[in-house]
C-alpha positions as a LaTeX table, in Angstrom:
\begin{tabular}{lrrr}
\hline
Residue & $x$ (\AA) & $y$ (\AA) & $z$ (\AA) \\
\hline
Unk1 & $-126.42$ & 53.43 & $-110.83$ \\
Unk2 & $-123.77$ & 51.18 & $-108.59$ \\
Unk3 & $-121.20$ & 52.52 & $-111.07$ \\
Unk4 & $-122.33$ & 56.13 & $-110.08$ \\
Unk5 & $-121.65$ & 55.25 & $-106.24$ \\
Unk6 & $-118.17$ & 53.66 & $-106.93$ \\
Unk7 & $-116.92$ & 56.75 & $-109.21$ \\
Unk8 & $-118.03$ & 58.63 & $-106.03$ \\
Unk9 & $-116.21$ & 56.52 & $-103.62$ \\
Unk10 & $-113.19$ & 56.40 & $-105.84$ \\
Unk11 & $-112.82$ & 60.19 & $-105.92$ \\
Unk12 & $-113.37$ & 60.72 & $-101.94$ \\
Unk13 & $-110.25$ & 57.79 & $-101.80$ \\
Unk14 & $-107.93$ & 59.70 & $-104.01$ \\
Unk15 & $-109.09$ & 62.86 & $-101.84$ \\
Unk16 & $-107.79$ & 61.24 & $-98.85$ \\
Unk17 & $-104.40$ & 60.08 & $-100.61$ \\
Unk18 & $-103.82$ & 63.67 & $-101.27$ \\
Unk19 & $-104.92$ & 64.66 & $-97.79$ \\
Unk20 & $-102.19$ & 62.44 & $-96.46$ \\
Unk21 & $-99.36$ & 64.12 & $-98.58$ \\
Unk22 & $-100.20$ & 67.65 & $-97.59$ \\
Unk23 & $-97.55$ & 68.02 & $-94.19$ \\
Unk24 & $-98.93$ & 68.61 & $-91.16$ \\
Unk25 & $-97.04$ & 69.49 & $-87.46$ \\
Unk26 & $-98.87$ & 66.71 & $-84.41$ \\
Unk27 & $-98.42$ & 67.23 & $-81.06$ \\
Unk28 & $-98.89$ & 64.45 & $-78.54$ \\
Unk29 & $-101.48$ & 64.72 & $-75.90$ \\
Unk30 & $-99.51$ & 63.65 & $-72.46$ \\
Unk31 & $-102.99$ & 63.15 & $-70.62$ \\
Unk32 & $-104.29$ & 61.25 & $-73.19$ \\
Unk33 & $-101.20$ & 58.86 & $-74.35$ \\
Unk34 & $-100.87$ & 57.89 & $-70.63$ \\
Unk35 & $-104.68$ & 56.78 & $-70.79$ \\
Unk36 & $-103.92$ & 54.87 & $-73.54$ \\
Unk37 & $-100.54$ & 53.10 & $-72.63$ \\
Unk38 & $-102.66$ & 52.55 & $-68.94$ \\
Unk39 & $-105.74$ & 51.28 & $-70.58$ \\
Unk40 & $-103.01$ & 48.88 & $-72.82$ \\
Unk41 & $-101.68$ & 47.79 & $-70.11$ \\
Unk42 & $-104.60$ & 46.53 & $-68.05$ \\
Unk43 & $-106.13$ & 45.01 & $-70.82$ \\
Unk44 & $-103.31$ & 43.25 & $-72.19$ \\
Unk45 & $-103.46$ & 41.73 & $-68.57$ \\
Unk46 & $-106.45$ & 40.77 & $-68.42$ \\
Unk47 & $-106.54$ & 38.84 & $-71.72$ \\
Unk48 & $-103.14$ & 37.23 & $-71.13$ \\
Unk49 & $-104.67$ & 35.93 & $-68.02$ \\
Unk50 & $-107.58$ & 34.45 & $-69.79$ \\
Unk51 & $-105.76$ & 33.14 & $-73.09$ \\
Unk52 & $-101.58$ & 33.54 & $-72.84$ \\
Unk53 & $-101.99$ & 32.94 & $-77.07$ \\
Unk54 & $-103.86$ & 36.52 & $-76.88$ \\
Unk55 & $-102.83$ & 38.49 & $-80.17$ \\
Unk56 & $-102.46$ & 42.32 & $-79.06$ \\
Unk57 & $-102.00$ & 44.93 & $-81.36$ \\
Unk58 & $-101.56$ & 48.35 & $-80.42$ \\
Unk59 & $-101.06$ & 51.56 & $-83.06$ \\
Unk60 & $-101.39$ & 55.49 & $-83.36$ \\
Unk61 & $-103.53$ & 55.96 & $-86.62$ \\
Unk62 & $-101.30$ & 56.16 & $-89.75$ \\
Unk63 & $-103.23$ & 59.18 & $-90.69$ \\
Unk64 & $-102.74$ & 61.55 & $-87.94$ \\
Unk65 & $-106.05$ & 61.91 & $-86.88$ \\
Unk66 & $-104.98$ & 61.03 & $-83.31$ \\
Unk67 & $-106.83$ & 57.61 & $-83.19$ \\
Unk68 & $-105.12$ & 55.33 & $-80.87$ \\
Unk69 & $-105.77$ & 51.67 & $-81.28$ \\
Unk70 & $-105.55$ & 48.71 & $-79.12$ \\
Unk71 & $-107.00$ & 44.98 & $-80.81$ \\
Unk72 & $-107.21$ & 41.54 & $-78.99$ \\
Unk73 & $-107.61$ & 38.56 & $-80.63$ \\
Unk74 & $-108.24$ & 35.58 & $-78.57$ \\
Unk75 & $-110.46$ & 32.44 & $-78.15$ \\
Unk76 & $-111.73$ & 33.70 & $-74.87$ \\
Unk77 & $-111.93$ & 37.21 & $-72.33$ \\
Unk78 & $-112.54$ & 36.93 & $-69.25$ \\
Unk79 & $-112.76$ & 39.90 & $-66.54$ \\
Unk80 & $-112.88$ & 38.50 & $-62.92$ \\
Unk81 & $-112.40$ & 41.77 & $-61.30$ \\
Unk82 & $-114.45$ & 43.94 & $-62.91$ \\
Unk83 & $-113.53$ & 47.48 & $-61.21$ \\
Unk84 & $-109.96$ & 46.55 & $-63.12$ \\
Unk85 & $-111.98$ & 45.81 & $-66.26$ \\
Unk86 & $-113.44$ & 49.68 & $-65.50$ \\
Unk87 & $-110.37$ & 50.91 & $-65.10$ \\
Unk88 & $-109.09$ & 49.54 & $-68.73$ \\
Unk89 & $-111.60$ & 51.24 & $-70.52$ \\
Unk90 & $-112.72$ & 54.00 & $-68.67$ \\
Unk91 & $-111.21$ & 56.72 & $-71.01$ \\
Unk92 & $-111.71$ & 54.84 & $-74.17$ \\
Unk93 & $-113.99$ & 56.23 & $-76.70$ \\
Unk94 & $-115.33$ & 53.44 & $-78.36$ \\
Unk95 & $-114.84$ & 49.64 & $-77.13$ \\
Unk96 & $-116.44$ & 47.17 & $-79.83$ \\
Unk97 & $-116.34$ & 43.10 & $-79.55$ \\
Unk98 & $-117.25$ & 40.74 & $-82.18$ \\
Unk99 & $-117.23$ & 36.99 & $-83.00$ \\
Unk100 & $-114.60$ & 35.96 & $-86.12$ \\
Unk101 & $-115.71$ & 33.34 & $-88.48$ \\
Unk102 & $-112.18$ & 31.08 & $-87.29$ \\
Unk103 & $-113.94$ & 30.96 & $-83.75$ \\
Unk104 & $-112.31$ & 33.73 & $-82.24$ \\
Unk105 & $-113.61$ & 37.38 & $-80.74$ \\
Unk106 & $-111.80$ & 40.72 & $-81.53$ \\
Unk107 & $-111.90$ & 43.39 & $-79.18$ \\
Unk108 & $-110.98$ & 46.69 & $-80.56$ \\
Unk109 & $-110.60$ & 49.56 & $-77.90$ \\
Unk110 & $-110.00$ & 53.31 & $-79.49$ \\
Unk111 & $-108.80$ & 56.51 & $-77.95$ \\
Unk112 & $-109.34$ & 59.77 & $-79.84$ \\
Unk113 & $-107.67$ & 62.98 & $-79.59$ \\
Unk114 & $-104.16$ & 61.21 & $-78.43$ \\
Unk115 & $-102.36$ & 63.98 & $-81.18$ \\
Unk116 & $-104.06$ & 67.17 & $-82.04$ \\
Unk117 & $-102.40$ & 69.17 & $-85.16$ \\
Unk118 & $-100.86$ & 72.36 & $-84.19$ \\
Unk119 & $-102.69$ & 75.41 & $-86.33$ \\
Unk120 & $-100.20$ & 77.75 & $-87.77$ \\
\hline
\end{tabular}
């Protein structure tokens, strides 16, 4: 039976790979990126302020699905002013924070739709 679910798994993966070779034409959403970069750039204050050893990581999904992604790593987050924290992720569509097992939290902040595919 747990073979069964892996064989299925395995073929949805090798779907994907294909999915990723087949070319595709993505435009940039202005409104959006400029959410994103402003939401980046609030945030990365705000944790800098609270831990200058913050890790930040920010990326547009490898697989064009438009998925922009902003992590922090850091021992500690902490939002004084919390209309700025509002203002960070306002526009975000999902904002998830967990503990790591080395002590740390990651935040993870994503913004969808920041390039749509243009339809021939």
């Amino acid at each position: 039976m747990e073979d069964e679910k892996f064989e299925t798994l395995d073929a949805f993966i090798e779907y994907l790979k294909e999915l990723e070779k087949v070319p595709r034409v993505l435009k940039i959403d202005q409104k959006r990126m400029k959410e994103f970069q402003d939401a980046c750039s609030v945030l990365k204050g705000i944790a800098l302020e609270a831990d200058p050893d913050a890790k930040i990581e920010y990326e547009i999904d490898s697989m064009g699905a438009g998925v922009g992604i902003m992590r922090i790593v850091t021992d500690r987050f902490e939002a004084n002013d919390m209309q700025r924290l509002i203002n960070g992720i306002q526009f975000a569509t999902n904002v998830e924070a967990y503990a790591l097992t080395d002590g740390n939290i990651r935040i993870a902040i994503t913004f969808y739709d920041i390039t749509n595919e243009i339809k021939k």
